[in-house]
N, C-alpha and C positions, 0 to 999 in steps of 0.2 A: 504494500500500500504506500503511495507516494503523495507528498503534498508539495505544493510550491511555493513559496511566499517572496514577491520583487518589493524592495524597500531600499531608504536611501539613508547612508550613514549620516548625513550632513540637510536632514532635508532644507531647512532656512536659506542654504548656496541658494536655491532655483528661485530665492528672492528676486533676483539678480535677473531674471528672466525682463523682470519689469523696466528692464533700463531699453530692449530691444525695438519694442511698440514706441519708445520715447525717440529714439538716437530715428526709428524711418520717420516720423511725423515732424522732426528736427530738420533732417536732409530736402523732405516734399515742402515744407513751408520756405526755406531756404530757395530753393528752386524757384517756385512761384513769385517769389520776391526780387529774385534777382534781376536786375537792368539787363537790358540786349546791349551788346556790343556795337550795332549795327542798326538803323534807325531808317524804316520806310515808310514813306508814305502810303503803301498799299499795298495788300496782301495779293491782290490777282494775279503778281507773278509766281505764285506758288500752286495755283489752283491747279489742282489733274496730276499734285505729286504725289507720287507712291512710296512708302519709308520702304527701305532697303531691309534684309535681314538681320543687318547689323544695324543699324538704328532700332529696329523691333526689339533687338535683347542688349541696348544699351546699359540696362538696368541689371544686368547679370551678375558683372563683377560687385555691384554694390549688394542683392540680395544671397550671393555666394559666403560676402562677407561677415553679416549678419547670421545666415545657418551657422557659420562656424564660429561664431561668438555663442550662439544657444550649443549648440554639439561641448565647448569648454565648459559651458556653466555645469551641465548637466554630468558633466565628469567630476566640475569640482564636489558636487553633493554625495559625489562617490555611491551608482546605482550598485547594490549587490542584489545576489540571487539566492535564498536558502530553502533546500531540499532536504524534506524530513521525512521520515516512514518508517516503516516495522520488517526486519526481515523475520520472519516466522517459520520453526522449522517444527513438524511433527511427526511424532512417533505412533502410528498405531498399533492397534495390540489385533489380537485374532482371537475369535470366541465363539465358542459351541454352544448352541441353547438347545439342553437334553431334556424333553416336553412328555411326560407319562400322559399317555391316552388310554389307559386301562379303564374298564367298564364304568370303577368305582368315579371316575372322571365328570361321570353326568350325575353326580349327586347336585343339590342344588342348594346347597348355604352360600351358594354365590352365586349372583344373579347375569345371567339366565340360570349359566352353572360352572361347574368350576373349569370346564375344559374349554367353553367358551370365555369365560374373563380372563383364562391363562392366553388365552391366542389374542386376546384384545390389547391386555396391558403387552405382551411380549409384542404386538405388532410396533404400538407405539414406542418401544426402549429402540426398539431397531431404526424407527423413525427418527431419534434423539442422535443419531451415529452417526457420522459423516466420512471417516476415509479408514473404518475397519472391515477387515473383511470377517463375515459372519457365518456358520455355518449349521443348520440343523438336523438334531438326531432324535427320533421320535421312537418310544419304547412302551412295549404292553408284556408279554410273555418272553419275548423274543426283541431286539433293535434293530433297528436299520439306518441309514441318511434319507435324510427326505430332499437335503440337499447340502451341495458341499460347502468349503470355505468361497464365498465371494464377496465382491462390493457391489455386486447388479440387485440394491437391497428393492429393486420391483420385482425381479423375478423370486425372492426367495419372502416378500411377502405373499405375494400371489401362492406360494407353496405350503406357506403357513397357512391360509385359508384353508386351504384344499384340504387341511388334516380333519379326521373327526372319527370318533371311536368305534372298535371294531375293524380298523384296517391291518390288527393283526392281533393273532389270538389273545383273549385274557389271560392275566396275570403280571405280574410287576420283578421284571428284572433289573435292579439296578444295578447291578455289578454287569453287567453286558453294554444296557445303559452308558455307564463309563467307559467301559472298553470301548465300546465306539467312538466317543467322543476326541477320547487320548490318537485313536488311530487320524481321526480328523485335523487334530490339533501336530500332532508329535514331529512331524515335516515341515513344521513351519519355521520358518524363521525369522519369525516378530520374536522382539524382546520380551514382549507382556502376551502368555499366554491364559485366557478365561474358559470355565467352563461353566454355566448354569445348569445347574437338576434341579429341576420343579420336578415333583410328586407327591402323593399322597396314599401310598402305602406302605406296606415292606415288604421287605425282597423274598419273594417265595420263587421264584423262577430265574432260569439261567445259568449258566456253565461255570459265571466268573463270581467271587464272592466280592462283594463292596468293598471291603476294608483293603481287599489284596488292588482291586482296581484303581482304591484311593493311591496306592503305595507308588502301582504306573505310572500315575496321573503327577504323582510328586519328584520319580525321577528324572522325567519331564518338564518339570518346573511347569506345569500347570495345576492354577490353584484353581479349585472346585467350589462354587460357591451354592448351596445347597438349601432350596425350599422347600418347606412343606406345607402343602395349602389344605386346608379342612378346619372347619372350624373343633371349638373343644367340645367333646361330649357326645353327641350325637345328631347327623344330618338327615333330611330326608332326600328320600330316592326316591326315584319315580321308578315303578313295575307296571310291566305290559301283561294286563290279565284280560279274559275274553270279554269281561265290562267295562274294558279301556286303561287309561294309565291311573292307577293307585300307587299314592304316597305311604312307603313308613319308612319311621326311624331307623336308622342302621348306624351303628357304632362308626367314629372315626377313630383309625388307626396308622397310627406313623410312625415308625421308628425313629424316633428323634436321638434319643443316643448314638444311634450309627451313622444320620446323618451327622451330628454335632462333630464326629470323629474323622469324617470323612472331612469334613470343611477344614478344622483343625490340623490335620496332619496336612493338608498340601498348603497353608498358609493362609485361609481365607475365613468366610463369617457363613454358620446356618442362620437361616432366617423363619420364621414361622407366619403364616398367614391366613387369620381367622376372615376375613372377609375381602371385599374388593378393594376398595382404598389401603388396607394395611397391604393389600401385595402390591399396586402403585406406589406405595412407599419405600415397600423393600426393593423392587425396580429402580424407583429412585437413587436410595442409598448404593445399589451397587453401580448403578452411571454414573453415580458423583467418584467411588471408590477406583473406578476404574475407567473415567473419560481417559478419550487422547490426551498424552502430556502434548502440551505445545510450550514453547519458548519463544518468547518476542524480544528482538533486541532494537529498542529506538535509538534513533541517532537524527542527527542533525547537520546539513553540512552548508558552508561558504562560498558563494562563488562572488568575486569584483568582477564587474561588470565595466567599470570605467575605462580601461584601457581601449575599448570600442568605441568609446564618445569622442575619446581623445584623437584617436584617428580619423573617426571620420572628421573631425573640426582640423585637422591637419592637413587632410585632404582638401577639404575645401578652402581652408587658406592658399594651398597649392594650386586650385582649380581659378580659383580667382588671379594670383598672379600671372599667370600664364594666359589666361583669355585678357589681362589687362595690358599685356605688355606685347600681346600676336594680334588674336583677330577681331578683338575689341578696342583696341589702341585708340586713346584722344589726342588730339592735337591741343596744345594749349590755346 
């Protein structure tokens, strides 16, 4: 980002301006005033004459002389030039956002429910992001990518929409969960590697055990930061029975010990999230914990400008001599 700012160290010199409008109004009444040399009785011997081109710019040497009395003044006020800005460099980080769409996903202590406010608030964190490249891994029984590390954050909103439960079997693997995420992350080579796991169960399914995944994820030097969305007690669900959908209560359960261990050991915060705005919050906390570093360094710089005045008023003192003394020549 650049700014310009033209200013004069000496502005009160271009006082001096005002002597210019003085010294022509001085010479033209001068002029007019002055007696002929030569005294006629009548002008009709002049009728039908045409000025020459040098009578037309007799007046050259004298307004040449003048520019370059304004061209000096404006030097002596001494015009500079200062240019200020930001050079800004930044670091982005790489981040995997690990989204459980297990069954228990459409319970509804969060409105509409939970696995819609997770795709709502997680669209907008990604909205907040500007030059990370982001990746998602979506898990029920089993994980997969929904889609890889990129910065095309329209195509990998559009793919977040597209999620919704049942696109692979029930159950809750969070240790696979992470595996995949580390597999996403582990080739990169950003300084600041993130991982998000939103969930709200525990891990009954899968090959990899959470704590051994946490372990990858930290040799890696990727920190895990770890949600658990449900509120406390108990929420209701909606069941499809042959008289339509029926609500009952069904127990929330999360392992929060294991998450808290999993965040823990790779360097990062669990968070827990009884409603909609408290997981906007926790979203929040971790874009503030983990925005781009940027560094801005201002500066300020000097340019003198005067040495351009001075020449051109050199110039035209030159210009002037030289038409005064060749092709504008007076005779006394």
């Amino acid at each position: 980002m650049f700014d310009f700012d033209f200013t004069f160290a000496y502005p009160w010199m271009l006082l001096l301006l005002v002597l210019i409008p003085v010294i022509v109004a001085g010479r033209y009444f001068r002029l007019f005033k002055k007696d002929t040399s030569i005294v006629f009785s009548s002008v009709s011997f002049f009728e039908g004459y045409r000025k020459s081109i040098r009578e037309r710019l007799s007046f050259l040497p004298f307004a040449l002389r003048m520019l370059a009395l304004a061209f000096l003044i404006i030097a002596l006020a001494r015009p500079q030039k200062f240019s200020s800005g930001e050079n800004v460099y930044t670091e982005g980080i790489d981040i995997a956002l690990v989204l459980d769409i297990s069954g228990s996903m459409l319970a509804e202590d969060f409105k509409p429910n939970r696995l819609a406010a997770a795709k709502k608030i997680t669209d907008s964190f990604i909205g907040g992001r500007t030059s990370d490249q982001i990746g998602l891994v979506i898990f029920s029984r089993d994980a997969f990518t929904q889609c890889p590390l990129t910065i095309d954050y329209a195509v990998l909103r559009n793919l977040l929409k597209d999620i919704k439960s049942g696109m692979i079997e029930d159950g809750t693997a969070i240790g696979n969960a992470i595996a995949n995420g580390i597999n996403r992350l582990k080739d990169s080579r950003a300084k600041s590697k993130v991982m998000i796991l939103l969930t709200d169960g525990v891990n009954n399914a899968g090959e990899v055990n959470p704590v051994t995944a946490a372990e990858m994820a930290k040799q890696f030097g990727i920190r895990v930061y770890s949600i658990g969305i449900g509120t406390i007690g108990q929420a209701p669900y909606p069941f499809q029975t042959p008289f339509g959908i029926r609500y009952q209560m069904v127990p929330v359960e999360i392992d929060e010990p294991v998450l808290r261990q999993i965040s823990g050991m790779t360097g990062a915060k669990y968070f827990r999230a009884t409603n909609n705005k408290k997981l906007e919050e926790i979203y929040f906390e971790i874009d503030r914990l983990e925005k781009t570093r940027v560094e801005v360094t201002s500066y300020r710089s000097r340019k003198e400008l005067f040495p351009l005045w001075i020449y051109l008023g050199l110039f035209s003192v030159l210009a002037e001599v030289i038409l005064s003394k060749t092709y504008l020549r007076r005779l006394p």
